[in-house]
C-alpha positions, 0 to 999 in steps of 0.5 A: 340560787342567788345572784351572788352564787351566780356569779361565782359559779359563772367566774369558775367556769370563765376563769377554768378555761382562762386561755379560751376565754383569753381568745374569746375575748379578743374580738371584743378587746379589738372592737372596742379599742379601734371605736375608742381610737376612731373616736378619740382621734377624729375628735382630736382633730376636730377640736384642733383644726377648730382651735387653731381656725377659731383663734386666726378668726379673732385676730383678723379679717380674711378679705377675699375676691367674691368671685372664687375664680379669681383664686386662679387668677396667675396675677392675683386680684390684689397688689403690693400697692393695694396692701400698702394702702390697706395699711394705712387705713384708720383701724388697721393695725396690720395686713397679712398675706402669703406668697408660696414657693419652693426653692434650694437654700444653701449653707456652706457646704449642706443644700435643701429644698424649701417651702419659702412663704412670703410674708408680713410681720403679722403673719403670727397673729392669724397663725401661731409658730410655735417657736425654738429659738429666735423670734419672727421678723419685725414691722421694721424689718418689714418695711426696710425689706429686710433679708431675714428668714425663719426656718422651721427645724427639718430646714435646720437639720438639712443645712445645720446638720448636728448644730442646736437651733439657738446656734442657727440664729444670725448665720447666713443662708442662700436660697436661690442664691440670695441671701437671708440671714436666720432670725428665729427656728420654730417647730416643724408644721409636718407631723412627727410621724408622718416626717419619719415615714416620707424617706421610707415612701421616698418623698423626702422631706421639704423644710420650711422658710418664711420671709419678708413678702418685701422681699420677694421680688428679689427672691423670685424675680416676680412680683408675689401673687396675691389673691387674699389677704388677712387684716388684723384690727388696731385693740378696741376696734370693730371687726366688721366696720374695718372690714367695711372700711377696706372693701369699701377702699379696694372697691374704690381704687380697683373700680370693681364694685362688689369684687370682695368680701370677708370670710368667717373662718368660725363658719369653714371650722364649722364645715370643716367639724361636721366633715370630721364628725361624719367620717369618724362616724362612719369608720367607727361603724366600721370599726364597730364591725369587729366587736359585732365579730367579736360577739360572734365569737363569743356565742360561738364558744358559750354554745361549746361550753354548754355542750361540755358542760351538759352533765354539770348542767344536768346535776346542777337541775338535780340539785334543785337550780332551776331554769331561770338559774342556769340562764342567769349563770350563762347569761353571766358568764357572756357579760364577764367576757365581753365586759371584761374585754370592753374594759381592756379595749378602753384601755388598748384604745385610750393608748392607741388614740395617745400614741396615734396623736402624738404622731399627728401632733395633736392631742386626743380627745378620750370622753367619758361619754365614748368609754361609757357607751363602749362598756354598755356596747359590750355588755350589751353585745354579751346579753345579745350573744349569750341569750341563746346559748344561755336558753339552750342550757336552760332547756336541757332535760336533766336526765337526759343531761345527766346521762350526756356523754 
């Protein structure tokens, strides 16, 4: 019996019980699509906290306290006169910090709740908005303290219920009661789906609004509470000697010697990478669980087949197959399930990862790589879990086998 012959006598027998075959291989389907989504997903977000880390990290140059409990300090290692002399340094084309809190925004007769972050007209430099309509504020507006406001679109869909962001731009809204007039709307930072399902799990759903930091004492009553800022170089100037040039001024002006120091974000994106990397391996393994399952199965149902099938067996022996045929046949028929599962569970989890990630609001990260070894996986798993089955066949007496009831 040749190959060819094989595998045809081994696509009958798959093919004459295509609903159990169907059932078998659904572990396999299961197993490999939930280790292509883990993987695809992980490295998704891998790749775009990376990105977006990457990116902030060629713009500027995080300045923080070198002490990592000044990050509690309720008064901030840094004050507004210090950014303002900051700015003012040679190779300096801007600053950028952020000041947070939450408060009630009004218009007419709509209210919502807010996460307010105040901050500079940099502020897109080191974190990019991805924008509806309008524009961020201006290094004017900035320095006249300006009450303008960007609002992202679930703040709009609280206050401006039903309106078009475009329409938005130059109305009047309150928060806390003073008013800021809108000047751009940008895309929400909350995840599709995750924004969907917070009314279900009763949180609501908070919007977001940026504003001037000259503005904040007005909003707050308090001075903003700054405990790291972000400098953003002037074109053609060297990163590490602006950085230089500021700590040297901050050690200057504060008197504390060795209080501040740069942060590389390439290096938390780093971190942030093998943290990501780690876990989508260890809940791959986890998913892998369910194609070991699947493999179970699949043994399970080729050792009933072989006990059906003993007459055949037996005639097929009579007829001159030897053992080593009636092993390939076997061995065949396992790899045609868990192959042809494998190739299904590329394609469940290839939409799985889609479908996922686009709820999370970043892309997935299918590789060739990931769906090659998936396939070997499963035709491996197949030879594994057909071996057995396949050597009892072989083994069986062909008269006894023949006269197998």
């Amino acid at each position: 019996m040749s190959f060819g012959e094989a595998f045809r006598a081994a696509w009958q027998g798959v093919w004459a019980h295509k609903f159990r075959t169907f059932l078998t291989m659904l572990g396999v389907v299961i197993g490999v699509a939930a280790v292509i989504a883990v993987v695809a997903i992980g490295e998704g977000a891998r790749h775009r906290i990376a990105a977006t880390l990457e990116a902030a990290d060629a713009q500027a140059v995080q300045i923080m306290p070198a002490d990592f409990s000044e990050f509690g300090n309720p008064e901030g290692l840094f004050r507004e006169q210090h950014l303002e002399q900051v700015r003012r340094l040679p190779g300096v084309r801007a600053v950028v910090t952020a000041a947070l809190t939450t408060a009630k925004a009004r218009y007419r007769g709509e209210e919502a709740d807010l996460s307010v972050t105040g901050t500079t007209f940099a502020f897109p430099l080191t974190d990019p908005l991805e924008f509806e309509a309008g524009r961020f504020w201006s290094e004017a507006d900035d320095r006249a303290a300006r009450r303008v406001i960007v609002l992202d679109e679930i703040a709009v869909e609280g206050l401006f219920p039903g309106e078009a962001p475009a329409a938005v731009l130059g109305q009047v809204v309150r928060v806390q009661g003073i008013p800021f007039r809108v000047v751009g709307v940008t895309r929400s930072r909350v995840p599709p789906g995750i924004a969907v399902l917070a009314p279900v799990a009763g949180s609501g759903r908070q919007g977001a609004g940026y504003v001037p930091v000259s503005t904040w004492r007005s909003l707050t009553g308090q001075p903003p509470t700054l405990s790291f800022f972000a400098v953003v170089p002037e074109a053609g100037q060297d990163r590490d000697t602006v950085a230089r040039r500021v700590i040297g001024h901050l050690e200057r002006v504060t008197g504390k010697r060795g209080a501040f120091r740069t942060f590389d974000l390439s290096q938390l994106a780093g971190a942030i990478g093998q943290v990501t990397a780690i876990l989508t391996l260890v809940i791959g393994s986890i998913a892998g669980i369910a194609l070991v399952v699947g493999g179970v199965g699949v043994m399970n149902i080729m050792l009933v087949s072989v006990m059906e099938r003993t007459r055949e067996i037996g005639l097929r022996m009579a007829l001159g197959a030897t053992r080593g045929n009636i092993m390939l046949q076997f061995l065949i028929e396992a790899m045609l399930i868990t192959g042809t599962g494998g190739v299904l569970g590329i394609g469940l989890g290839t939409g799985l990862a889609w479908g996922i990630a686009a709820l999370a609001g970043w892309p997935p990260r299918v590789s060739v790589l990931t769906v090659v070894v998936a396939v070997l996986f499963s035709l491996f798993v197949g030879v594994v879990c057909g071996i057995y089955p396949a050597r009892r066949a072989a083994r069986l007496d062909p008269m006894e086998a023949l006269r197998y009831e």
